[in-house]
C-alpha positions in Angstrom: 112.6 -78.2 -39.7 115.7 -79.1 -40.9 117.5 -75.6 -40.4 115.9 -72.6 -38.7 114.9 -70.2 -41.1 114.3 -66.7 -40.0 112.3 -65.0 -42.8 113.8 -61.8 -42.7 116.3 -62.3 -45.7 114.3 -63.0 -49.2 114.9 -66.6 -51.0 113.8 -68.2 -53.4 111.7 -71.6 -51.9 112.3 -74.5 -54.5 109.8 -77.5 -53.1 108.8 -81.0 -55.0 105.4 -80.8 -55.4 103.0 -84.1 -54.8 100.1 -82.8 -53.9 97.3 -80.1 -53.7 97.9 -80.2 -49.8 101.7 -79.1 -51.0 100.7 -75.2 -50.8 99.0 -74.5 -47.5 101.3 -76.9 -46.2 103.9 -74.7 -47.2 102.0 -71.4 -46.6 101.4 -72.6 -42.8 105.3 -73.5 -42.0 106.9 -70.9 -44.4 109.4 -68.7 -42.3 108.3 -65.0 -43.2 106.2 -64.3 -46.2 106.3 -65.5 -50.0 105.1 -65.4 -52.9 104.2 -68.2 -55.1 104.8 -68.7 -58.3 102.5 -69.5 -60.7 101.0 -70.0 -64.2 98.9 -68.0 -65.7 96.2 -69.8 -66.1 95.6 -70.6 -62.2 94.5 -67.0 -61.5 91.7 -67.8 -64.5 90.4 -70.8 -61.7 87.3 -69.7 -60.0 88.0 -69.0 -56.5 91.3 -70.2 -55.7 92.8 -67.8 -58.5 90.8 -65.3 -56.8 92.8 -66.4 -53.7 96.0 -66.2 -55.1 95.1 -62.8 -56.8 94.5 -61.4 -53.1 97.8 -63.4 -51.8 100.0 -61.2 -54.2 100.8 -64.5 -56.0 103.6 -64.0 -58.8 101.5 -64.8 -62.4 103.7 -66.1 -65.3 102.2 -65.9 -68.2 103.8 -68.5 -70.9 101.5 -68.1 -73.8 104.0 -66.0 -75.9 107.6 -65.0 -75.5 107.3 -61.5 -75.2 104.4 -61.9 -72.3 106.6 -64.4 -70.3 109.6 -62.2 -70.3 107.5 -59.5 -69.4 106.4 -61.1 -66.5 109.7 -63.1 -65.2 111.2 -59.5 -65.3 108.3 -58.2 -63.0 108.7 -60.8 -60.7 112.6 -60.2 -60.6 111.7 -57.0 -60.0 109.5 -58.2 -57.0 111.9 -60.0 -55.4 114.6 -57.2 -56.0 112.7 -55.3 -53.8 112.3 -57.8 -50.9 110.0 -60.6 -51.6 110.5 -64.5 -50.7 109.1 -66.5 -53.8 107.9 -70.2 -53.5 108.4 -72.4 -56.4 107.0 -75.7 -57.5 110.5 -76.3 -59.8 109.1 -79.5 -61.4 106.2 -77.8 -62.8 103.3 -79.9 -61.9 102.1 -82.5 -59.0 104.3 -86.4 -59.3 102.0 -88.8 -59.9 104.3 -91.3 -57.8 106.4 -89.1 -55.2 109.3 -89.2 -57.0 111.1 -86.2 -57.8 110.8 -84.6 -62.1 113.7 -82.7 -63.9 112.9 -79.1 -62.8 111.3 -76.6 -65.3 114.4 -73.5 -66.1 112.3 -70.6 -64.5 113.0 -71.1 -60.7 116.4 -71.4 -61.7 116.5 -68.3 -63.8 114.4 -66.1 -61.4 117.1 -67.2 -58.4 119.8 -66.7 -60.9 118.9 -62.9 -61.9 117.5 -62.0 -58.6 120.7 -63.1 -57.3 118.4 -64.8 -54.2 120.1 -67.6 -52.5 117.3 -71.0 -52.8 116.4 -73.0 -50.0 115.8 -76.2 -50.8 112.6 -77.5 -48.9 111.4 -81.4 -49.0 107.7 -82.1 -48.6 106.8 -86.3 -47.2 103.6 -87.3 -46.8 100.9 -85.0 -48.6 101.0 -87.5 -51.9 99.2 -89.8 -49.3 97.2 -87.0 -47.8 95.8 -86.9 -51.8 96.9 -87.9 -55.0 97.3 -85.9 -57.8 94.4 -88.4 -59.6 92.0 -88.9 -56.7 89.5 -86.3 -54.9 89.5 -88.6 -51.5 91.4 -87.2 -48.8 92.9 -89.3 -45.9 94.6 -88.2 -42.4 98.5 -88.5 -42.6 101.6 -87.3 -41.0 103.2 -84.7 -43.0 106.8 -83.5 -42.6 108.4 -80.3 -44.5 112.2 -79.9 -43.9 114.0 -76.8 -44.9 117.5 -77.7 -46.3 120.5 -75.3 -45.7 120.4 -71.6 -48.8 122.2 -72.6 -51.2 123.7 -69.5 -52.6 123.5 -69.0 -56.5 126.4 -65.8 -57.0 129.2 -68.7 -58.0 127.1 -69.6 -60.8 125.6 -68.3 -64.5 122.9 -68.4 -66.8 124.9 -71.4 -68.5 125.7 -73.4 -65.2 122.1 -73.3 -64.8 122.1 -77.2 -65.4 124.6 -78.2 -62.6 123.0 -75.4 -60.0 119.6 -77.7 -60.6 121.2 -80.9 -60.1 122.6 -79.5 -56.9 119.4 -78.0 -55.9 117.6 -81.1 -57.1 119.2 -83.6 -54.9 118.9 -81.3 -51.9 115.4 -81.5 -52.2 114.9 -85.2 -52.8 117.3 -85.8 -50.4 114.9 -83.6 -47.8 111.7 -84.7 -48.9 112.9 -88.5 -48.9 112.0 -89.5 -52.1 113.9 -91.3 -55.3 115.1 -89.0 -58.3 112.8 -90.2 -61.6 115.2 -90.8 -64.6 
């Protein structure tokens, strides 16, 4: 670890995200409890959105506006009340390690919760499995937790620069290049 983290204050957990290996990776070295983020349509998965379901997993449902403010206010409300959330900011696995322009909702959901975000950078699971192959192979994997980063100093509108910050923290962490 990069910085002892003692789970007892909420955050908001913004990883890069290579691999399926990423989340119980995460789960196992994660300081305290979280949540995870996650879309709707993972808790329809047999099994593993069973899983989730049971984890108290955070579902985001996107398939109208109405329904995905519905439920970004809920899980504001969830982290409000004490909760850690983890969150996959790019919004899918890299298909090469390096490090996508992050989706708004992490942002947001640190933004109105008013959580700080810990930047947190994940090496070595895209080599534990790809994002296109079923074969799994033995690797070292290292997760480093990057110093909060506190979000009261910024606004819905400086949203941009907060994930550029927040951005190269975690490339920086999990070692990997910045894709353009």
């Amino acid at each position: 670890f990069a910085t002892p983290l003692d789970g007892s204050r909420p955050v908001v957990y913004m990883a890069n995200h290579q691999s399926l290996f990423d989340i119980p990776v995460l789960f196992v070295t994660l300081p305290g409890q979280a949540r995870m983020l996650a879309k709707n349509s993972v808790f329809r998965i047999p099994i593993l959105g069973w899983a989730i379901r049971l984890g108290g997993f955070i579902s985001i449902d996107r398939s109208d506006r109405s329904r995905a403010k519905e439920s970004f206010d809920a899980a504001v409300d969830r982290l409000r009340s004490g909760a850690s959330a983890l969150v996959f900011p790019e919004g899918t696995r890299s298909l090469d390690g390096r490090l996508a322009a992050f989706q708004r909702g992490g942002l947001l959901l640190a933004l109105k919760s008013g959580l700080p975000i810990v930047p947190v950078g994940i090496e070595g699971t895209l080599e534990v499995q790809s994002k296109k192959s079923f074969a799994i192979r033995p690797r070292t994997i290292f997760v480093r937790y990057g110093e909060p980063i506190e979000v009261g100093g910024y606004r819905i509108r400086d949203r941009d620069r907060l994930a550029e910050r927040v951005r190269a923290a975690v490339a920086e962490l999990a070692r990997t290049e910045v894709a353009q």
